[in-house]
C-alpha positions in Angstrom: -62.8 -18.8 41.1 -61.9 -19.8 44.7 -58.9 -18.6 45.8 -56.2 -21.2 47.1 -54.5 -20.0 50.7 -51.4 -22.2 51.3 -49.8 -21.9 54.5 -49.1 -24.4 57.5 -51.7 -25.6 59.7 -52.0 -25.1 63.1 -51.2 -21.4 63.3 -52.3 -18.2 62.2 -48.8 -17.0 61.8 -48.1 -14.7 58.4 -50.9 -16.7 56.9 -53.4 -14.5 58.9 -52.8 -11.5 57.4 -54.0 -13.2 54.2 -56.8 -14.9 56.2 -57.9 -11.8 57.7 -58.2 -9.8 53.9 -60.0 -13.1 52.5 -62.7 -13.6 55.6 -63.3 -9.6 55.5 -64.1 -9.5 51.8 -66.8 -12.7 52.2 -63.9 -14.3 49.5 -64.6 -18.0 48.7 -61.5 -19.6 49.8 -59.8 -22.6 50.9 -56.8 -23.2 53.4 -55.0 -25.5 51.6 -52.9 -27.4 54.5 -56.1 -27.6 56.6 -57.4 -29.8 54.0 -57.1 -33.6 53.3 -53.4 -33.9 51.4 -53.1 -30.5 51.7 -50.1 -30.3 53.1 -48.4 -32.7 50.4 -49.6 -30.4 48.0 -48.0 -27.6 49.6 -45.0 -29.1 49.9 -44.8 -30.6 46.5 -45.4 -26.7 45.5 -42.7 -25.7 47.5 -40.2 -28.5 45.7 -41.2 -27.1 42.7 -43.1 -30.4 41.7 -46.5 -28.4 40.8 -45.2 -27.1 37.1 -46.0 -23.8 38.4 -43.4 -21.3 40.2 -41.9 -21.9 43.2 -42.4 -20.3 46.2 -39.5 -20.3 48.8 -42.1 -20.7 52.1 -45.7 -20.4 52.5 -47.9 -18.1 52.8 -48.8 -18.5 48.9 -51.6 -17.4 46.8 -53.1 -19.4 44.3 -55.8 -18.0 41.7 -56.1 -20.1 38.8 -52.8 -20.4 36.9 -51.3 -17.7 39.2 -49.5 -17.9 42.5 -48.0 -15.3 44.6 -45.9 -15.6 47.3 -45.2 -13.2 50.5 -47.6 -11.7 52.6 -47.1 -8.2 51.1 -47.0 -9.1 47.9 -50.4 -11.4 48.2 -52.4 -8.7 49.7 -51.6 -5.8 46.8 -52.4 -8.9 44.8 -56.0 -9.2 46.6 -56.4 -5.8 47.9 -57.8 -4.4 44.5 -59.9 -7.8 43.7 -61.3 -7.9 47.0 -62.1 -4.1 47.6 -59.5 -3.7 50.6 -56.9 -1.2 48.7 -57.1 2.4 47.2 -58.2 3.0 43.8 -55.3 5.8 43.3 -51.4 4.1 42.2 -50.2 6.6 44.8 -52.7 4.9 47.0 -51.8 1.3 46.4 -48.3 2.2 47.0 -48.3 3.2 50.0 -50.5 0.6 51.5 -48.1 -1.7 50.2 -45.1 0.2 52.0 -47.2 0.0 55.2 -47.6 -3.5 54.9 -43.9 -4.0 54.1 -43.1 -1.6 57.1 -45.4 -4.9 59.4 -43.5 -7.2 57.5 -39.9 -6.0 58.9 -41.9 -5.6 62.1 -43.0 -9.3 62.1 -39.3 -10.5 61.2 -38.2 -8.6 64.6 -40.7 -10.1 66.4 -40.1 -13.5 65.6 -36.1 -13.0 66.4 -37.1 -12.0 70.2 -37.8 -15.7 71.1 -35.3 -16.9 68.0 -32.5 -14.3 67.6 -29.7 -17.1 66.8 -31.3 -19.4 64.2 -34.4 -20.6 63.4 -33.5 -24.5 63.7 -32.7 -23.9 67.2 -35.0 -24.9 70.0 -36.1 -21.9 71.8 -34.2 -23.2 75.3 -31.3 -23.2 73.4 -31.0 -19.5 72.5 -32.9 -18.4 75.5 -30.3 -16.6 77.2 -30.1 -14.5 73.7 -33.6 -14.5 73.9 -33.8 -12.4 77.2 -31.1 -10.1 75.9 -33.3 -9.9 72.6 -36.5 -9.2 74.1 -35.2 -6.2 76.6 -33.9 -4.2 73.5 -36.9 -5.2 71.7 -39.5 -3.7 74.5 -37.2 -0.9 75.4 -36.7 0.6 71.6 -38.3 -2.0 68.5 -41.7 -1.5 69.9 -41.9 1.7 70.8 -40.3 2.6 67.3 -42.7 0.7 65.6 -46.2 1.2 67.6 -45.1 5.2 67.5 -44.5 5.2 63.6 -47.9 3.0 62.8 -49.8 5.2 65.1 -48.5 8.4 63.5 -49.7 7.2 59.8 -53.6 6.9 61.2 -55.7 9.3 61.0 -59.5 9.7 62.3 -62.7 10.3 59.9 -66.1 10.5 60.9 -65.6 8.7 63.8 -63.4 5.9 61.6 -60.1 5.2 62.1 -57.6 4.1 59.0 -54.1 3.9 57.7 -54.7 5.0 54.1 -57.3 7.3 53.1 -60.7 7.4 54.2 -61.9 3.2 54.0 -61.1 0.1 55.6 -58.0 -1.4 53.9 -55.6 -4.7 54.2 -53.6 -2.7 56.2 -56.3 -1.6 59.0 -56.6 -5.7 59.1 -53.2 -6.0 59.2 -52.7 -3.9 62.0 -55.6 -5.7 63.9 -53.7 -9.1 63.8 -50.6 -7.3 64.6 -52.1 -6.0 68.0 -53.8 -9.1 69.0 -50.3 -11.2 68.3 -48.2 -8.3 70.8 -50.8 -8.9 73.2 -50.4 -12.2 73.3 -46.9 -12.8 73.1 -46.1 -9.5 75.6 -49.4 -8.9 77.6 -47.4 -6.3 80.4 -45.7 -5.0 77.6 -48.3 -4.0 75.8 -50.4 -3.1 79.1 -48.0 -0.4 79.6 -47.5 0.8 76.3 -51.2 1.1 74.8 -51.7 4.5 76.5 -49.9 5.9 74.3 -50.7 4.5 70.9 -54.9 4.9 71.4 -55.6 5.3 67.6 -53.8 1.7 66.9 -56.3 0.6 69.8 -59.2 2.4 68.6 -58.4 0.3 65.0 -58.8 -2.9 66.9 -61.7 -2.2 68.2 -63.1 -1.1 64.8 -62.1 -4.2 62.9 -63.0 -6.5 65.8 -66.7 -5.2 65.9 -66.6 -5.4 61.6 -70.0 -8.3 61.3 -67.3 -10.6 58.7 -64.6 -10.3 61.7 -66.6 -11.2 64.4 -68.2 -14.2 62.6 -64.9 -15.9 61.8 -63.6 -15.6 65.0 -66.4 -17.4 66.3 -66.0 -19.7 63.6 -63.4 -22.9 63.5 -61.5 -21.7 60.9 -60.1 -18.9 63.4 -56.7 -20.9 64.7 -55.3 -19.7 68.3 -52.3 -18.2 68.8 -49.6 -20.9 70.6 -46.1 -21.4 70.6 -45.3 -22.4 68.0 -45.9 -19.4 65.6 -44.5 -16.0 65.9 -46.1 -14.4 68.2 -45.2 -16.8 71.5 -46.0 -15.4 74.9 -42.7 -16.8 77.1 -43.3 -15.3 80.3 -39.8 -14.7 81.0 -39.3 -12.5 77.9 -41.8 -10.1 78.7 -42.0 -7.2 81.5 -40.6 -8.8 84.9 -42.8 -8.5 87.6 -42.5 -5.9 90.4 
């Protein structure tokens, strides 16, 4: 059965994480909002209008007469169906705390460049913003990157978050570096040196054949500013 990805178009936002686990496992899927009267569909999901439950935002999973909601909770959904998640209970669980651990990362990310409210234009909170964004490159991302890199471990030449195969959370991982670069690229610059298994992961999922092939494909969206991760100049390292 083809799995059902809803999320909004025009980003990759939290919907990539999703995307990546789906494109990685060759999954038959379809981006829901990307199609014609897609995003009515989403939205009449969303108003509980479907006779189904009712998610609170996108990203949602729909599989037949299921549908799961949040990032976290969509991927230990998919991550045994699509071969992406330990066999072992004890396994599973901790991926899933991983990819919780990204989620509260993700939140904090987002509140550099919105740290009042999210119905608020960004040049209206950018003075926040700039306060935001120093605390965030000084101790969030240091805090973060140091406790991600600290849960990989190398074998055979592999690198991995839990146990000895690719998992969700490798993939995870992967989008989370490419979105810092984006949205901090001095930052990050700086700051890489010292986390070189999280860059050795990126590497490794980059160069995976699935990987490579959607991000040559279309269905690979950009990152821009209007998703999380949103490279504003001023809220990165200053110059000099």
């Amino acid at each position: 059965m083809t799995y059902e990805l809803f999320y909004w178009d025009g980003i990759p936002g939290r919907g990539e994480f999703v995307r990546l686990a789906l494109e990685q496992a060759g999954a038959d899927y379809i981006d829901v909002a990307r199609t014609e009267g897609g995003m009515g569909r989403m939205m009449a999901m969303m108003k509980g209008k479907a006779g189904t439950f009712t998610p609170f935002a996108p990203p949602f999973l729909k599989d037949g007469d299921v549908v799961v909601s949040h990032v976290a909770n969509i991927l230990l959904y998919l991550g045994g169906r699509l071969g992406l998640a330990p066999k072992d209970e004890a396994g599973r669980l901790e991926a899933n705390g991983l990819q919780l651990t990204i989620t509260d990362f993700v939140g904090e990310i987002h509140d550099v460049h919105h740290p009042i409210g999210v119905s608020l234009y960004y040049h209206e909170q950018r003075d926040e913003a700039l306060r935001r964004a120093e605390n965030f490159r000084d101790e969030r991302l240091p805090k973060f990157l140091g406790y991600f890199e600290r849960t990989l471990g190398n074998g055979e030449g592999q690198v991995h978050a839990v146990g000895g195969a690719l998992t969700y959370v490798d993939l995870s991982l992967f989008h989370l570096l490419e979105g810092l670069r984006y949205a901090f690229p001095k930052a990050m610059q700086a700051a890489e040196p010292d986390y070189p298994l999280l860059a050795a992961l990126n590497v490794q999922v980059r160069e995976l054949p699935r990987i490579k092939a959607y991000f040559a494909s279309k269905r690979r969206l950009a990152f821009n500013e209007e998703g999380i991760f949103r490279h504003y100049p001023e809220l990165d390292l200053p110059s000099g």
